[in-house]
C-alpha positions in Angstrom: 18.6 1.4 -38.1 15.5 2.1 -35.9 15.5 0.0 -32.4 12.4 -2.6 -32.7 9.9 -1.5 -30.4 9.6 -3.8 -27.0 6.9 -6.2 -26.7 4.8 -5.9 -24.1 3.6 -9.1 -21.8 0.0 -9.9 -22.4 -2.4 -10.3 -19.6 -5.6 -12.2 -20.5 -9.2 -12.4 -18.6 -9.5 -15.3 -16.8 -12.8 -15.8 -18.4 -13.0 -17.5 -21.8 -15.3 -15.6 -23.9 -15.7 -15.9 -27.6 -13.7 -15.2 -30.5 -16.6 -14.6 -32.8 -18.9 -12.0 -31.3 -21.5 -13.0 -34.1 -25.2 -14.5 -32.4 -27.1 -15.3 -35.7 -30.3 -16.6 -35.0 -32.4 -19.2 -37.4 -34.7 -16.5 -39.5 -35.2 -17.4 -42.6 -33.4 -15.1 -45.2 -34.5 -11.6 -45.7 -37.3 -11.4 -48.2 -37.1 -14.9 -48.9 -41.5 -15.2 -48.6 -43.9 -13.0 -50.0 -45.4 -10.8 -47.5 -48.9 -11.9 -46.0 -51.6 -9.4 -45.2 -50.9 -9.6 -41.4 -47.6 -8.7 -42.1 -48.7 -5.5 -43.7 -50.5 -4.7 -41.4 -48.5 -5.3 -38.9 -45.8 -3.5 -40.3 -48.1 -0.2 -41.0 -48.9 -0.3 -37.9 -46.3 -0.5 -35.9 -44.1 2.4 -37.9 -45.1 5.3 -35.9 -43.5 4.1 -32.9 -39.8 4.9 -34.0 -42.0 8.6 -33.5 -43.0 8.1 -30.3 -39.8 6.9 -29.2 -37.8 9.8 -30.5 -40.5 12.8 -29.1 -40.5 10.8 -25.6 -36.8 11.0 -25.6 -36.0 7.3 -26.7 -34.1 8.1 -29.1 -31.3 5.0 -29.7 -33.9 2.9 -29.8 -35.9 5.1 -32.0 -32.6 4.9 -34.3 -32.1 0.9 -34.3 -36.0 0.1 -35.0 -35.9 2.9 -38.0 -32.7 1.4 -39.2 -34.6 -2.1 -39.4 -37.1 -0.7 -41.2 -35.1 1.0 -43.4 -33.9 -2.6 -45.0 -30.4 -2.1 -46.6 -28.9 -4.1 -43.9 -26.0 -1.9 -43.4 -24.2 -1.8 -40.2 -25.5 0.6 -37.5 -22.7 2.4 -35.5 -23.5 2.8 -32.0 -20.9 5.0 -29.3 -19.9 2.3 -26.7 -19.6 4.6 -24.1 -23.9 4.9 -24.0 -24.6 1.2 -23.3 -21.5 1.4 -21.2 -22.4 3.7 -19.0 -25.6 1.6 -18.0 -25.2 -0.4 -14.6 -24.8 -4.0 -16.0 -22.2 -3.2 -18.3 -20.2 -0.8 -16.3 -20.0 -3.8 -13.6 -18.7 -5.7 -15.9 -16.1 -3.7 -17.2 -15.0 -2.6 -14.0 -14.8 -6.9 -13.1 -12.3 -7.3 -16.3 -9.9 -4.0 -15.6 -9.4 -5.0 -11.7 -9.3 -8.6 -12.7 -6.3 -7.2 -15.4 -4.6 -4.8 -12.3 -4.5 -8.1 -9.7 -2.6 -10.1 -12.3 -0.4 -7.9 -13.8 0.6 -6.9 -10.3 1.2 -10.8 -9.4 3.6 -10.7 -12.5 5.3 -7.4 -11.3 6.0 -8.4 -7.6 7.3 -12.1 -9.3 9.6 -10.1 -11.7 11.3 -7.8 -8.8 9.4 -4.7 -10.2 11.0 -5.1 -13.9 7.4 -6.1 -16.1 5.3 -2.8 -15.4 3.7 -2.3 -18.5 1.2 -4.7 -20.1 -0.8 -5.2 -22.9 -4.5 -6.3 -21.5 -7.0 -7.9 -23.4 -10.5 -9.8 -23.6 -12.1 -12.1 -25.8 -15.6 -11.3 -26.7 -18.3 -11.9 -23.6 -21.9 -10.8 -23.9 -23.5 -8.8 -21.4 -28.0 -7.8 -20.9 -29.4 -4.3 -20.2 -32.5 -5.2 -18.7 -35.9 -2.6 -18.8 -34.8 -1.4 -15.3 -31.4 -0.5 -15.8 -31.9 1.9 -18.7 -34.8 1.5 -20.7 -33.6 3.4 -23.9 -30.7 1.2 -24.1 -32.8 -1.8 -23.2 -35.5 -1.2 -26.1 -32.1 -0.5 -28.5 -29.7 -3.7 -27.8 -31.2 -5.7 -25.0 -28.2 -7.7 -24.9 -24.7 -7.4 -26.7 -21.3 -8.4 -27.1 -18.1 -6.9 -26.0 -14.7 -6.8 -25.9 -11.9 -4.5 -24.0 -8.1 -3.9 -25.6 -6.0 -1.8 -23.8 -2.3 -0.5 -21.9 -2.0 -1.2 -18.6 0.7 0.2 -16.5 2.1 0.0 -13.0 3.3 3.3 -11.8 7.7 3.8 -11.8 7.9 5.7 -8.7 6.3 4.3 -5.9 5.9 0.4 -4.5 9.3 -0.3 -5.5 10.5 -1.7 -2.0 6.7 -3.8 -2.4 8.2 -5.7 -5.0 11.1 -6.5 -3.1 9.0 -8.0 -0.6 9.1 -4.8 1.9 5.5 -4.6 1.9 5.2 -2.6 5.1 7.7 0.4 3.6 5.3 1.0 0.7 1.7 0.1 0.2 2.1 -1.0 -3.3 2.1 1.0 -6.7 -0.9 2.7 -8.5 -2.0 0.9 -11.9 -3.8 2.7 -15.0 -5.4 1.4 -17.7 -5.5 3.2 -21.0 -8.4 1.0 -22.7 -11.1 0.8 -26.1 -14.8 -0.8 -25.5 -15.6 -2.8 -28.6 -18.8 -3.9 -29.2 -21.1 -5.8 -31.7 -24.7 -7.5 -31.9 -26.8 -8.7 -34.6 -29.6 -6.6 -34.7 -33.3 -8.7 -35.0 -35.7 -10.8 -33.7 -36.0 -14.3 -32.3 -38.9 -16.3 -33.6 -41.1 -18.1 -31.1 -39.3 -15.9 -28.4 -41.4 -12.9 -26.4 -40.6 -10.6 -23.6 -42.7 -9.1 -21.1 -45.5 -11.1 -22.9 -45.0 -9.4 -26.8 -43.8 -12.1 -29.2 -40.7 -11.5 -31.4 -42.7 -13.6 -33.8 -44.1 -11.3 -36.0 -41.1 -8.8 -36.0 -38.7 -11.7 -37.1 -41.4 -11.9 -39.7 -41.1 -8.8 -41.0 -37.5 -9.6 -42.2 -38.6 -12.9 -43.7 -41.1 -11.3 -45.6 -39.0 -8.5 -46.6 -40.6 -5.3 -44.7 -37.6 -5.0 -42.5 -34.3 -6.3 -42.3 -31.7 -7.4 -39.8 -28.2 -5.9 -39.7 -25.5 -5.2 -37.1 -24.6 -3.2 -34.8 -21.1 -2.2 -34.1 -18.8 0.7 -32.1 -15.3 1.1 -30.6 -14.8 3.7 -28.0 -11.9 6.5 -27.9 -9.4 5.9 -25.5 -10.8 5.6 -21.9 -8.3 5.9 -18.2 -9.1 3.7 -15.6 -6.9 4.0 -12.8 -6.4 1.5 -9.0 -4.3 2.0 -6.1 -3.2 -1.9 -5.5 -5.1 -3.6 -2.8 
């Protein structure tokens, strides 16, 4: 008979989050009016901008406008690791994994050194790329939501004498993180909102009408290594 595999202790942000990463907003239905002649034109005219976009090197956000007008609603994959590499999300991220290293190595010195290893999670927190940060990524998502998994583990062969309480004989053991970026956002547009002075209005009423449609956009990393020495 095969050994059941060990659990592993769970450590937990100390921020809440939210189990349900979905933001729905209060559009009417897609295609639930008839389309008015604004509308059309509207939409006509603002279809060659997913061109521009893509020949000025824009190109995510190129891809997320094209897949709202292509109206089947489908989910839209998106690579984490693009939105993560932007400054306001890799500061975040980076806030969650050393929060994760300075309490799994609480529970590791209060064990004696026995509870190395650690499963690490999140709930979901939502996060803002603004125009400065990166303005592809800003035009695509704007803001999403987010959520880390992971492995963490606290090195076997040094700091052993640190969780003994020695501290001076070893300045404590180095942590990694084996860890997958989740993320989600429902794609569309806020009426009576506006930004930098252009109403979402008559985008959001493009969905209503039909001409577009709102969908979601969704991604899970590979495997990514962060590694700390402990403070």
């Amino acid at each position: 008979m095969t050994a059941p595999e060990r659990s592993r202790p769970l450590v937990r942000t100390a921020r809440r989050g939210r189990p349900d990463p979905r933001t729905p907003n209060g559009n009417a239905p897609f295609g639930s009016r008839r389309p008015g002649v604004r509308d059309r034109a509207f939409s006509v005219a603002l279809r060659p901008t997913t061109v521009v976009w893509r020949v000025v090197g824009l190109r995510h956000s190129a891809a997320t406008l094209r897949h709202y007008y292509g109206r089947t609603g489908a989910d839209l994959t998106v690579d984490p690791e693009g939105p993560l590499g932007t400054a306001p999300f890799r500061r975040v991220a980076d806030r969650h994994l050393a929060e994760w290293r300075d309490l799994a190595l609480a529970r590791w010195r209060e064990s004696g050194g026995t509870e190395r290893e650690f499963d690490v999670t999140t709930n979901w927190h939502g996060v803002r790329i603004g125009r400065g940060d990166h303005l592809d990524w800003w035009l695509a998502l704007r803001g999403l939501q987010y959520r880390i998994t992971g492995r963490l583990d606290i090195a076997a062969d040094d700091g052993e004498d640190a969780a003994r309480g020695d501290v001076a004989a070893a300045a404590g053991p180095a942590v990694r993180v084996v860890y997958e970026v989740e993320i989600y956002k429902d794609w569309g547009f806020d009426k009576g909102e506006d930004e930098y002075g252009l109403s979402f209005t008559p985008l959001a009423r493009l969905h209503e009408a039909g001409l577009a449609r709102e969908y979601s956009v969704v991604g899970r990393s590979r495997p990514l290594v962060w590694t700390s020495p402990s403070d």
